[in-house]
RODO-2510 file (C-alpha; in nm, 4 decimals, decimal comma):
residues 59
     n   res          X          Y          Z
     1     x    -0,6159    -1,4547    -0,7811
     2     x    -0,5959    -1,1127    -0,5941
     3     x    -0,2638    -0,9977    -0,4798
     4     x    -0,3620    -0,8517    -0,1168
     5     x    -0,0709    -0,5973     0,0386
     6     x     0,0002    -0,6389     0,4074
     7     x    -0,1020    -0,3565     0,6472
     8     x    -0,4647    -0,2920     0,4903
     9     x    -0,6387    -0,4566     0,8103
    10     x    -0,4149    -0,1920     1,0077
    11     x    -0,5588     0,0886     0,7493
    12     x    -0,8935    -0,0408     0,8070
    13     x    -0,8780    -0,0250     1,2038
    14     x    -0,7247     0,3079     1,1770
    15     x    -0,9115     0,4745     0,9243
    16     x    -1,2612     0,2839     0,9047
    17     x    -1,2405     0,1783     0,5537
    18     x    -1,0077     0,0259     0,2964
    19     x    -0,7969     0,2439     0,1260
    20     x    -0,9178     0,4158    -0,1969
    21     x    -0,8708     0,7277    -0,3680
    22     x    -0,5825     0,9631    -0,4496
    23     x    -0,2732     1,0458    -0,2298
    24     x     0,0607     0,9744    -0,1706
    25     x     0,0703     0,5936    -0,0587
    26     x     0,3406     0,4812     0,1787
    27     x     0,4368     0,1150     0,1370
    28     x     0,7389    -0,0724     0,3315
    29     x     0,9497    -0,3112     0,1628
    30     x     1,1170    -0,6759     0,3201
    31     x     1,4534    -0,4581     0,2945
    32     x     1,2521    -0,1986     0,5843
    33     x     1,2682     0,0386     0,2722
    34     x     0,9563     0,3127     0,3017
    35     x     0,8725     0,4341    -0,0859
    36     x     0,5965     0,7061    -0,2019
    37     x     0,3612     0,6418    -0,4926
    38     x     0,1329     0,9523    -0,5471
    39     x    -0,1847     0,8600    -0,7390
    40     x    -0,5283     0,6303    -0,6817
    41     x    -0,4422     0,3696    -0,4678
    42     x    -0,5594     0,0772    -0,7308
    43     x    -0,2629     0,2411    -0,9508
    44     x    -0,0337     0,2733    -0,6342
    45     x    -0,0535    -0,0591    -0,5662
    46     x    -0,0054    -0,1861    -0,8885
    47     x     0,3384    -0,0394    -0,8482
    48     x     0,3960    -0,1416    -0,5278
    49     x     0,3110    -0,5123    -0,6431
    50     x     0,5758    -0,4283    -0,9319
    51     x     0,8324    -0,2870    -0,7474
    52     x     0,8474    -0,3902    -0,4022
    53     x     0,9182    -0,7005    -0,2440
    54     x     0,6548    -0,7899    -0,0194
    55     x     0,5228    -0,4811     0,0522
    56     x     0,3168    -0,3202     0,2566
    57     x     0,0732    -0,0389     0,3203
    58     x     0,1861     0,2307     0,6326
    59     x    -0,0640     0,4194     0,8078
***
């Protein structure tokens, strides 16, 4: 099963397309926490999954 992060719908309506690539990736935590992961997203995310509870992606 796929884990999906919150906020990619917002990412998509702002941006016009999922997120991919390299950057620095901005997810929020349940604690209201913002963290940084620089990389690919796919690797970001990973992380995030890891890392975070219930995170999600900020645009």
């Amino acid at each position: 099963m796929r884990k999906e992060i919150g906020g990619v719908n917002q990412y998509v309506f702002t941006h016009g397309k999922r997120p991919s690539g390299k950057g620095a990736w901005a997810f929020k935590g349940a604690d209201g926490k913002i963290t940084f992961i620089n990389g690919l997203y796919s690797e970001a995310k990973k992380q995030a999954l890891k890392t975070i509870k219930n995170p999600v992606l900020q645009t």
